[in-house]
C-alpha positions as CSV (number, residue, x, y, z in Angstrom):
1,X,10.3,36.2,37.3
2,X,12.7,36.8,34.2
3,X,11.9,33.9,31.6
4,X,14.7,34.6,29.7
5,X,17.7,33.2,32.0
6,X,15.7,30.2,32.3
7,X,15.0,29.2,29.1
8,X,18.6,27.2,28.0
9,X,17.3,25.1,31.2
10,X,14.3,24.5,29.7
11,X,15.5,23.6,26.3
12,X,17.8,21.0,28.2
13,X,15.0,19.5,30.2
14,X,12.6,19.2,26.9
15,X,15.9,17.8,25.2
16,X,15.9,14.9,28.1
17,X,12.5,14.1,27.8
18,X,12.1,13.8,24.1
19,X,15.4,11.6,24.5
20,X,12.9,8.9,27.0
21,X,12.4,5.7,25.4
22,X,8.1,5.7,24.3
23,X,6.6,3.7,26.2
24,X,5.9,-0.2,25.3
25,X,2.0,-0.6,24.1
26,X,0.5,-3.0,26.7
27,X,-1.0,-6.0,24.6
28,X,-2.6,-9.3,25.9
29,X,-0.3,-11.4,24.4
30,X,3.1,-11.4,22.3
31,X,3.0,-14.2,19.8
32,X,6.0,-15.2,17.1
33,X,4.8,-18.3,14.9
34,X,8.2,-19.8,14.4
35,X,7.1,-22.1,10.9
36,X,9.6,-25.0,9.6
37,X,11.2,-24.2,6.5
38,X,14.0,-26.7,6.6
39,X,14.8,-29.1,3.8
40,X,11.8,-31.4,4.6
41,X,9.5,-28.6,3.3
42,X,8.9,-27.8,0.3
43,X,7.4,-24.6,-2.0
44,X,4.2,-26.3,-1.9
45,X,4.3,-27.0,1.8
46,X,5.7,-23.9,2.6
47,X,2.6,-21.8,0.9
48,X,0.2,-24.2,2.4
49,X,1.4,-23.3,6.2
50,X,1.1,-19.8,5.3
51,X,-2.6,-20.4,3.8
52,X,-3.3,-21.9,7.0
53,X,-1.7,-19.5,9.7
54,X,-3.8,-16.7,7.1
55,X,-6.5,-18.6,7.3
56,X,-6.7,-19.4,11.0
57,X,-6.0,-15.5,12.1
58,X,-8.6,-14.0,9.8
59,X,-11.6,-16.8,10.9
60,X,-14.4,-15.8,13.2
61,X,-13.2,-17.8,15.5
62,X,-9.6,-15.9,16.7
63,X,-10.9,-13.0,15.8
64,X,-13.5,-13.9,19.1
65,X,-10.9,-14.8,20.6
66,X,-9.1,-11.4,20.3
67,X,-11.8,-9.5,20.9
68,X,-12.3,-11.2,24.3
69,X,-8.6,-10.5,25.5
70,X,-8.0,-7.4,28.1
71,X,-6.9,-4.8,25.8
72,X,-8.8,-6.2,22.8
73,X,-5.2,-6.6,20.8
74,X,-2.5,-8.9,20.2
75,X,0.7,-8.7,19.0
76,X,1.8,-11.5,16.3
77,X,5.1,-11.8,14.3
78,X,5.5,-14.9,11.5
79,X,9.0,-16.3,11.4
80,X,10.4,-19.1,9.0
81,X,13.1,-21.1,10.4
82,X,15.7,-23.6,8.8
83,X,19.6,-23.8,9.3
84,X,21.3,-21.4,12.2
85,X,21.5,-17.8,10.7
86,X,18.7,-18.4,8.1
87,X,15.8,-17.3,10.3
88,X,13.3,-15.4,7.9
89,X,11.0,-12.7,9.2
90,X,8.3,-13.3,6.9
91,X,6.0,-10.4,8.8
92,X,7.5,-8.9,11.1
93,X,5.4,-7.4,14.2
94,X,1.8,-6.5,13.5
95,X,-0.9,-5.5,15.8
96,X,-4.4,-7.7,15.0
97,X,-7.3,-6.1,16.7
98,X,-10.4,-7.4,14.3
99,X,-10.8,-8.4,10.6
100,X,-9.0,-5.5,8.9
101,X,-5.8,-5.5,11.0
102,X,-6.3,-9.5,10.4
103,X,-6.7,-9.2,6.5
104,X,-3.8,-7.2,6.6
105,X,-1.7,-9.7,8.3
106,X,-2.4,-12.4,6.2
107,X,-2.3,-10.6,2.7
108,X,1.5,-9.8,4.2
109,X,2.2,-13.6,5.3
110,X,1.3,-14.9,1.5
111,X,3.0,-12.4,-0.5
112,X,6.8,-12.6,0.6
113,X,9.2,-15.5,-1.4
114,X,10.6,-17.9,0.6
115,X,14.4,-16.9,1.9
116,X,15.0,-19.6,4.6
117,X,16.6,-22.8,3.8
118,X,18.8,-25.7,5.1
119,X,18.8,-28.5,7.8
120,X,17.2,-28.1,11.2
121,X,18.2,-25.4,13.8
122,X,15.8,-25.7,16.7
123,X,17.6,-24.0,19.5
124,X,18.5,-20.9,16.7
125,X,15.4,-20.7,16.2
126,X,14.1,-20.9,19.6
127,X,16.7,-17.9,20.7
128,X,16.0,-15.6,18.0
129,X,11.9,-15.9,18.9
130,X,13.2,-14.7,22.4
131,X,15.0,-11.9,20.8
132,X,12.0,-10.9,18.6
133,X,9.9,-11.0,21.7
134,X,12.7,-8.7,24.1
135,X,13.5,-6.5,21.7
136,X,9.9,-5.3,20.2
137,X,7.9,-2.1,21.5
138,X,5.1,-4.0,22.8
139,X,4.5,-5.4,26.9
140,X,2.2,-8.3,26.7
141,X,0.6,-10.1,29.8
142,X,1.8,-13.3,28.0
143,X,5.1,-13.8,25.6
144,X,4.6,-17.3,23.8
145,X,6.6,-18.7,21.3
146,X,4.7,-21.4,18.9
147,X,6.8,-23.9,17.2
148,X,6.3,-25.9,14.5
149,X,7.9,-28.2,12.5
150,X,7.5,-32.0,11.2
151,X,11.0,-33.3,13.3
152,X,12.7,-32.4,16.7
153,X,16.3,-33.2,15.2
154,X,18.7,-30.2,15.4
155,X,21.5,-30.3,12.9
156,X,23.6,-27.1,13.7
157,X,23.7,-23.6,15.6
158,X,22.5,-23.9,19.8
159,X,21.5,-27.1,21.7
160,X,18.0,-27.7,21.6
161,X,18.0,-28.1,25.5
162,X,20.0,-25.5,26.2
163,X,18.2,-22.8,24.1
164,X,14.9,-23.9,25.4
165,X,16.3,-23.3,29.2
166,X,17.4,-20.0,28.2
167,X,13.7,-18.8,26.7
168,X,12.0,-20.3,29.3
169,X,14.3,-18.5,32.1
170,X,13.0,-15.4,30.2
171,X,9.1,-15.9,31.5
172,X,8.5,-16.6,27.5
173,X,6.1,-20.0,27.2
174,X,6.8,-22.2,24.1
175,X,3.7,-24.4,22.4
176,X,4.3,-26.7,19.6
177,X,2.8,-28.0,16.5
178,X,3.8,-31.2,15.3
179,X,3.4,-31.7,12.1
180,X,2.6,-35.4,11.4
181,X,1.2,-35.4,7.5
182,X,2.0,-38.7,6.5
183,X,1.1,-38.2,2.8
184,X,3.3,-34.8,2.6
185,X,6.7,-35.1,0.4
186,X,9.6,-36.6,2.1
187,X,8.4,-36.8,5.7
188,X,8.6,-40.2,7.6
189,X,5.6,-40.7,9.7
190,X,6.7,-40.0,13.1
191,X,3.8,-41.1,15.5
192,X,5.7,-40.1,18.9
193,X,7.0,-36.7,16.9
194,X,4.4,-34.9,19.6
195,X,5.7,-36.8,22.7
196,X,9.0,-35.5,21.5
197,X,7.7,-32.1,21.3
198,X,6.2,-32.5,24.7
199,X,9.4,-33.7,26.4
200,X,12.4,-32.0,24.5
201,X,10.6,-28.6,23.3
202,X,7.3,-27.1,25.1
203,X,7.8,-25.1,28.0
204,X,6.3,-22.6,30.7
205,X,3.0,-22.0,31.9
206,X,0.4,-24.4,30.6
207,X,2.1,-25.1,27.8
208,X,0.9,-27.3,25.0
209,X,1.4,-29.6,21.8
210,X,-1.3,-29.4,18.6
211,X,-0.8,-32.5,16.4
212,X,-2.0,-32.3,13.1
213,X,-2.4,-35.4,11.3
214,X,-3.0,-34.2,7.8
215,X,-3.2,-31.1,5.1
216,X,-7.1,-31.3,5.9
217,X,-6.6,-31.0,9.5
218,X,-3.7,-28.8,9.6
219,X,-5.4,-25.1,9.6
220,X,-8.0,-26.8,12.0
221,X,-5.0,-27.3,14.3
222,X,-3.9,-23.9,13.9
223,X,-7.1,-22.0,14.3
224,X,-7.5,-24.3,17.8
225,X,-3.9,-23.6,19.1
226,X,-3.9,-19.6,18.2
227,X,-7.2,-19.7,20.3
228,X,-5.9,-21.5,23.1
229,X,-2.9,-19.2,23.1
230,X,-4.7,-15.8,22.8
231,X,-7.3,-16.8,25.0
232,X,-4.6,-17.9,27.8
233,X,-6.8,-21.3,28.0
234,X,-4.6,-24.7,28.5
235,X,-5.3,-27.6,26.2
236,X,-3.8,-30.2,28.3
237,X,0.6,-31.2,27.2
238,X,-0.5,-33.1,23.5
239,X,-4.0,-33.6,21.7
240,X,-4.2,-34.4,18.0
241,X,-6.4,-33.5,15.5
242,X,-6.7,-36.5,13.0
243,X,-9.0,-37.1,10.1
């Protein structure tokens, strides 16, 4: 057989199959933390969600957690969110598979300035998790969205109910964290804030509200909800975690 006739063929057929989209790395779960950042938070409260989120993914605990899951890996994004358009990707998506990927994670989630500001945009903030999640490079058995915040108002961009229909038509699942620090600056204490959570936010498959009731309690409420969400387990539709 003469190579030579055939080989602009071949250079066409290697052309096509460099030109196939890589394949999506299977992970247990894709996770965006969608963190408040609206004008009820300040600098100080901003950091101290980071601490926590850093805090929470780099304990023993999650790390268990991780390690337990079908492939061994997650996939975890951190978002800030605040007025329509002014969606922050603080770290955009990592891989965590054990304490190094995990260190990593957090010293990246601490280091950036804060960029999002403005009045509450739930339903923006809601759709661009969705598009984080449908555009990445990663195929998770689960796609959750965890959302928290210290109000469910909505001041601008998407309806809230609308938006959440959309994401939830996508097979994503949303969790919430209410935020219900009663001695934190400028925040009314909303006692129902997680019923509200529950009824106009959460969605999907054994979906689920953490309340946390104070700074002390607040990275406790984060480490219990990331290992409720990578370990697929349900924590019931709203518990609290109070001093």
């Amino acid at each position: 057989m003469r190579l030579a006739p055939m080989l602009p063929w071949l250079g066409l057929l290697l052309g096509a199959l460099c030109a196939l989209p890589a394949a999506a790395q299977d992970v247990e779960l894709e996770l965006v933390l969608l963190a408040d950042a609206s004008g009820s938070i300040d600098q100080s409260e901003t950091q101290f969600q980071r601490q926590g989120y850093a805090s929470a993914i780099t304990s023993d605990e999650v790390l268990d957690a991780i390690g337990k899951t079908a492939y061994g890996v997650i996939a975890v994004t951190y978002v800030e969110w605040a007025s329509a358009g002014e969606e922050d990707v603080v770290v955009p998506w990592m891989l965590v598979d054990g304490p190094d990927s995990a260190a990593r994670f957090a010293a990246a989630l601490l280091e950036p300035p804060r960029r999002a500001y403005g009045r509450n945009a739930i339903g923006s903030a809601l759709l661009t998790g969705m598009r984080l999640i449908e555009e990445n490079e990663f195929d998770g058995w689960r796609k959750v969205i965890d959302f928290s915040g210290d109000s469910a108002n909505s001041w601008n961009g998407p309806p809230v109910d609308s938006a959440r229909a959309e994401v939830l038509a996508a097979g994503i699942t949303i969790n919430g964290l209410a935020i219900l620090c009663r001695s934190c600056n400028g925040r009314p204490a909303s006692s129902d804030l997680a019923e509200q959570y529950r009824d106009r936010i959460i969605g999907g498959p054994g979906a689920f509200v953490v309340a946390a009731e104070s700074r002390e309690t607040f990275a406790m409420a984060v480490r219990r909800k990331l290992i409720l969400e990578i370990g697929g387990i349900h924590g019931g539709p709203t518990f609290a975690l109070e001093d």
